[in-house]
Phi, psi and omega in degrees: 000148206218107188277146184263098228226123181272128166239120207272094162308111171246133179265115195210143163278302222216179189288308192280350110352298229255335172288288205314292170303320157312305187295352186252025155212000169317313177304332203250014195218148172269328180258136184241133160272137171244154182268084191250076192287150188257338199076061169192348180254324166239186197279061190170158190207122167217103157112051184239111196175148171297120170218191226214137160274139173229124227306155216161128174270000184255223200247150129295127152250166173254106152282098169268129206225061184210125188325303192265076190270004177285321195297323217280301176289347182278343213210350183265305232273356159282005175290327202253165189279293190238152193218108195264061212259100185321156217251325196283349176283180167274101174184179169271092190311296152007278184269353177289290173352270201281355171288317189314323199283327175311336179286355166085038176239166166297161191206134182209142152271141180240118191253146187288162160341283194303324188290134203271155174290321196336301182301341168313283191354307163295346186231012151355304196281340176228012164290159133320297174182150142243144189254104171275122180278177179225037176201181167261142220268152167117004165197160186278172174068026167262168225260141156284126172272103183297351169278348140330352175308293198287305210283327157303290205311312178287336155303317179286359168258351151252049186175063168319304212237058170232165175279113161248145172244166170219127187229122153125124182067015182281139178206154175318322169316306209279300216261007166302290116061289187268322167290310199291323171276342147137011165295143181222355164255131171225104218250111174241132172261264207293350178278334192253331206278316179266021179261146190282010192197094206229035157260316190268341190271349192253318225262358178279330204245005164280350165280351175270349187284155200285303201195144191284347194235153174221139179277000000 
């Protein structure tokens, strides 16, 4: 059975950024997503720094959004639960697969707008979960692209029983939008982190969702 879940996305320059934002949605989510841009895979740099966790009964993930995620897992990746790695980096998928998993962690690919699930295919199977951004990744408040659609929905038909997330542009508009195709992780930056009330902005946007669970 496969739950259906909002994860609030953080961005941070610095330690103090990164307290400050984690604490004003830890209470209210089981998953916290960190954003860790390198400046070098997109145009922008966030938590790309040793930084520090504060003790949580749910989970982390790493969205890497940085050319190199093996160096990045080599020197990280016991901070976090799950590690989210673009399909669009520098690596062997084959073995990024199996160090994570040696690493006692979860594993998921992340596709860009453009990038066809076709390259998913071959490693499905030994994925975790995947992540369609629905937007182009590195910053919050970037605008959603509804064509993005169609590639959850074909996803979830050759995969019933996988996670797919959606990150970029979730929003209370939005996000029936993607639960209808067929998403069951949801991933909001600027609505719940720059919303003035981000206890009501996550339980607004867990109220759009259809049904909490998918069989």
């Amino acid at each position: 059975m496969l739950h259906k879940k909002i994860i609030p996305a953080i961005i941070a320059r610095n330690q103090k950024e990164l307290d400050e934002r984690i604490n004003r949605v830890i209470e209210y989510v089981d998953i916290i997503q960190l954003d860790i841009m390198d400046n070098k895979f997109v145009p922008n740099s966030s938590l790309f720094f040793d930084f520090n966790l504060p003790k949580f009964e749910g989970e982390f993930e790493a969205h890497l959004m940085v050319k190199n995620p093996a160096e990045w897992i080599k020197k990280y990746a016991g901070k976090v639960d799950t590690i989210l790695v673009h399909m669009e980096s520098d690596y062997k998928p084959d073995e990024i697969i199996e160090k994570v998993k040696d690493l006692d962690k979860k594993i998921g690919f992340v596709l860009n707008p453009e990038t066809s699930i076709e390259k998913l295919k071959p490693f499905l199977d030994k994925l975790d979960q995947v992540l369609i951004m629905t937007v182009k990744p590195g910053f919050y408040g970037s605008p959603f692209l509804p064509e993005t659609l169609d590639k959850i929905k074909k996803l979830r038909e050759i995969k019933p029983d996988l996670d797919i997330e959606v990150d970029g542009g979730i929003t209370d508009k939005t996000i029936t939008l993607v639960d209808e195709a067929g998403a069951n992780l949801f991933v909001s930056g600027s609505y719940i982190i720059k919303a003035e009330d981000i206890k009501k902005a996550i339980e607004i946007l867990r109220e759009k969702i259809s049904k909490p669970t998918l069989v």
